[in-house]
C-alpha positions in Angstrom: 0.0 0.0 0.0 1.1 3.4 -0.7 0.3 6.7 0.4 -1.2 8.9 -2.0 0.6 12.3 -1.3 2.3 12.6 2.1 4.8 9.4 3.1 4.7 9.0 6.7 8.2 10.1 8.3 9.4 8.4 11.2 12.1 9.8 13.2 13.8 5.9 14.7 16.2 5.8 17.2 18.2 2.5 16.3 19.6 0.9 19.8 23.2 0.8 18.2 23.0 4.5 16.2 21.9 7.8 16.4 18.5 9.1 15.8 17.9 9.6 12.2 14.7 10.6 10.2 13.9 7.8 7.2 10.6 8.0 4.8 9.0 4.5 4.7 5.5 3.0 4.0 3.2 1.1 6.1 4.4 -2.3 4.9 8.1 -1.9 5.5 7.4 -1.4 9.0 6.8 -4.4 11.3 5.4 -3.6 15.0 7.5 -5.7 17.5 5.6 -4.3 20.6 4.1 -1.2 21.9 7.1 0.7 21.2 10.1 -1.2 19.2 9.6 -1.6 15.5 11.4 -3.6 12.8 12.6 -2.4 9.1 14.7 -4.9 7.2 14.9 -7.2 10.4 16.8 -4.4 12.4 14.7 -3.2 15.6 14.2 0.5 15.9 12.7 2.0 19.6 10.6 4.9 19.2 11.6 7.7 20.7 9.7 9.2 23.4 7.3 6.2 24.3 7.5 3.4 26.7 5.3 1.3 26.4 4.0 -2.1 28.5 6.4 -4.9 27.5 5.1 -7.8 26.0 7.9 -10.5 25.9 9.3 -9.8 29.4 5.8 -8.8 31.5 6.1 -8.9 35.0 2.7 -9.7 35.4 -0.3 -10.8 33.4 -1.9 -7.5 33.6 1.0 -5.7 31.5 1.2 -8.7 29.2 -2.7 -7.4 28.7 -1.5 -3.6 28.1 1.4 -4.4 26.7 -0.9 -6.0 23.5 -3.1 -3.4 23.8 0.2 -1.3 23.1 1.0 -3.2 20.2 -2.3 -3.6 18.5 -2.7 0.3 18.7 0.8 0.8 17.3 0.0 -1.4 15.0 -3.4 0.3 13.9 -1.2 3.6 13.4 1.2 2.0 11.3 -1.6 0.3 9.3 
């Protein structure tokens, strides 16, 4: 799918680089959890939201919000 006029810009902090801004569209951009996203198989955090984890909960009820996290991201990507 692309976008008609405006490409969505993403400014991704990769764990291992600096902050850098990249154009991309909806399908290169794989949601990992509420706020860690893969592009070409390379995780990206997003910066400025923590979100509930999903792979390392502490509890059921953050497993819970943490998908809730991920689905929304996930919408928003979408």
């Amino acid at each position: 799918m692309k976008w008609h006029r405006t490409m969505v810009a993403l400014a991704l902090a990769n764990t291992s680089a600096v902050a850098s801004e990249v154009t991309l569209r909806a399908g290169d951009v794989h949601v990992t959890d509420g706020d860690t996203v893969r592009v070409d198989n390379h995780p990206y955090r997003l910066v400025g939201f923590d979100a509930p984890e999903t792979w390392r909960a502490r509890c059921s009820g953050e497993a819970l919000l943490g998908k809730a996290a991920a689905d929304r991201l996930q919408q928003l990507v979408d």
